[in-house]
C-alpha positions as CSV (number, residue, x, y, z in Angstrom):
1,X,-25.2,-46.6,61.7
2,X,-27.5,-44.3,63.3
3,X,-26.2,-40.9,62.1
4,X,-25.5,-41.8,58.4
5,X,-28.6,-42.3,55.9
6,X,-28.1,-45.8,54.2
7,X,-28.6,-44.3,50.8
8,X,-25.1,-42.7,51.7
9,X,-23.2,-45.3,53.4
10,X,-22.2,-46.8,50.0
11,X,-20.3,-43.4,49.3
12,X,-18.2,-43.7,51.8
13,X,-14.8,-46.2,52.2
14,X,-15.2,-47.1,55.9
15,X,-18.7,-46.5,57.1
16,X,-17.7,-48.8,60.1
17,X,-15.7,-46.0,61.8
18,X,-18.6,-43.3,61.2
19,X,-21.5,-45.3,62.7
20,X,-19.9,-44.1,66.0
21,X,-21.6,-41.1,67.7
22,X,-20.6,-38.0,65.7
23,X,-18.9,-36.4,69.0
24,X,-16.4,-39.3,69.3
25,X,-14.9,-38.5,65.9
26,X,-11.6,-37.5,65.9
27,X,-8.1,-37.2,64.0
28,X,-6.0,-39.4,66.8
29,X,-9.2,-41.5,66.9
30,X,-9.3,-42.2,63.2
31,X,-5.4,-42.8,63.1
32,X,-5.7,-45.6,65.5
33,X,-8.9,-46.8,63.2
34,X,-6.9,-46.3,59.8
35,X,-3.9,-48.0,60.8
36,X,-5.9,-51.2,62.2
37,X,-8.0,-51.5,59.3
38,X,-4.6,-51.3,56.6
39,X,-3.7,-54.9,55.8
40,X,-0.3,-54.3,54.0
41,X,2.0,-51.9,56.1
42,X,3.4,-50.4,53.1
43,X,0.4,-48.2,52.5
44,X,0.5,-47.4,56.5
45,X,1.5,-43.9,56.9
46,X,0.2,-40.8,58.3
47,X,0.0,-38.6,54.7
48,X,-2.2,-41.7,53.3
49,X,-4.1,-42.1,56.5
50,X,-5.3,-38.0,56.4
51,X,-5.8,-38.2,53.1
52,X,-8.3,-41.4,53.7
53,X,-9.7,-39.2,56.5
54,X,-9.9,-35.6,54.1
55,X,-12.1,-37.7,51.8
56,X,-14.5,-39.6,54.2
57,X,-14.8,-35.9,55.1
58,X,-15.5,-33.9,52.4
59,X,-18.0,-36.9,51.7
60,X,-19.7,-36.7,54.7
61,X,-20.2,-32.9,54.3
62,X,-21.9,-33.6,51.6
63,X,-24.4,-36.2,53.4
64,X,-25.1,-33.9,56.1
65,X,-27.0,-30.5,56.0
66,X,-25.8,-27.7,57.8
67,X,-28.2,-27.5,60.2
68,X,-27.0,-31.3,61.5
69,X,-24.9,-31.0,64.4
70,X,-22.8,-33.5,62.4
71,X,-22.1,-31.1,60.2
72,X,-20.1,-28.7,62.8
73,X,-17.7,-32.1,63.6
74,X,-17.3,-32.6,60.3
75,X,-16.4,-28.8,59.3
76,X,-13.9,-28.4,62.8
77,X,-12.1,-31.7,62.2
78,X,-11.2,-30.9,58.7
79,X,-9.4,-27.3,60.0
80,X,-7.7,-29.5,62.6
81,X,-6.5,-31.9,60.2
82,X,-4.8,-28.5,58.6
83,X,-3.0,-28.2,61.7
84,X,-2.3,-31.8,63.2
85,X,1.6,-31.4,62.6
86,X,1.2,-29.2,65.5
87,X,-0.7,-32.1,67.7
88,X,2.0,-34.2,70.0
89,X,-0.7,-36.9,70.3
90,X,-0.7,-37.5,67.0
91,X,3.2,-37.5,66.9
92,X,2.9,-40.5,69.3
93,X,0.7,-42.3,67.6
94,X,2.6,-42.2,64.4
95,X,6.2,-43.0,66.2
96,X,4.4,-46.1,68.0
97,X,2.7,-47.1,64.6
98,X,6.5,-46.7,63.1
99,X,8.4,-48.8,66.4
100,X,5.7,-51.5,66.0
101,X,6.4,-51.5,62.5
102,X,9.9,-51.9,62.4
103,X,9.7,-54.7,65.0
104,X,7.6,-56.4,63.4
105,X,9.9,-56.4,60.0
106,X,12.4,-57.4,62.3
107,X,10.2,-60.4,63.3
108,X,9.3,-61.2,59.5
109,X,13.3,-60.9,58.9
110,X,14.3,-63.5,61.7
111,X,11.9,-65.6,60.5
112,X,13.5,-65.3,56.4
113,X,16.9,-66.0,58.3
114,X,16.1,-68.3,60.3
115,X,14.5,-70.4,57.2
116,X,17.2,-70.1,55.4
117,X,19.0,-71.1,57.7
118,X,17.3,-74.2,58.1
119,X,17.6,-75.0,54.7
120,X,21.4,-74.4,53.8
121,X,22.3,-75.9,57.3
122,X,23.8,-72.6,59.0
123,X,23.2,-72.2,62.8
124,X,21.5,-68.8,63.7
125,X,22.2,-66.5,61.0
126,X,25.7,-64.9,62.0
127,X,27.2,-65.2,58.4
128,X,23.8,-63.8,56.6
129,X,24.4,-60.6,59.4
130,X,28.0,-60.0,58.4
């Protein structure tokens, strides 16, 4: 964590993704980061994900002095996150995050079925679908 002082690491929720180079930061970048990093898929979604980022932010703009080149990133990637409705990459990212999700609910479902299956002694889970 080169580019954050470890007095201020503490202040922050995940200093992990901010120990990368300052110019790497990014909206799409911290999506991919956020939803990685979530361990209940509930909480998963884009609002709570800027929100986490408009924090970490305004913290960090703190941290930093205006003269840090930091301090530009930090100032230009909370404008864009006024505007990121507007970003198709982002779009993707979330619609991906929201097809992995659903498949993997579908998963967790077969897997109840098939369970109960097991245990009343139906074969595949035909009457439980109808």
């Amino acid at each position: 964590m080169e580019y954050i002082p470890s007095k201020d690491r503490s202040k922050l929720k995940y200093p992990d993704y901010w120990a990368w180079d300052f110019n790497s930061w990014g909206i799409n970048d911290w999506d991919t980061y956020w939803i990685e990093k979530q361990l209940q898929s509930i909480y998963i979604t884009k609002h709570n994900s800027h929100t986490a980022l408009a924090d970490e932010l305004r913290c960090l703009k703190q941290v930093y002095s205006s003269i840090h080149p930091a301090y530009d990133k930090i100032l230009k990637l909370l404008k864009e996150l006024q505007n990121i409705t507007k970003d198709t990459t982002n779009k993707k990212i979330w619609k991906a995050r929201d097809r992995i999700t659903s498949i993997k609910m579908e998963s967790e479902l077969f897997e109840l079925e098939s369970d109960l299956n097991k245990k009343k002694g139906i074969q595949a889970g035909i009457q439980i679908a109808q």
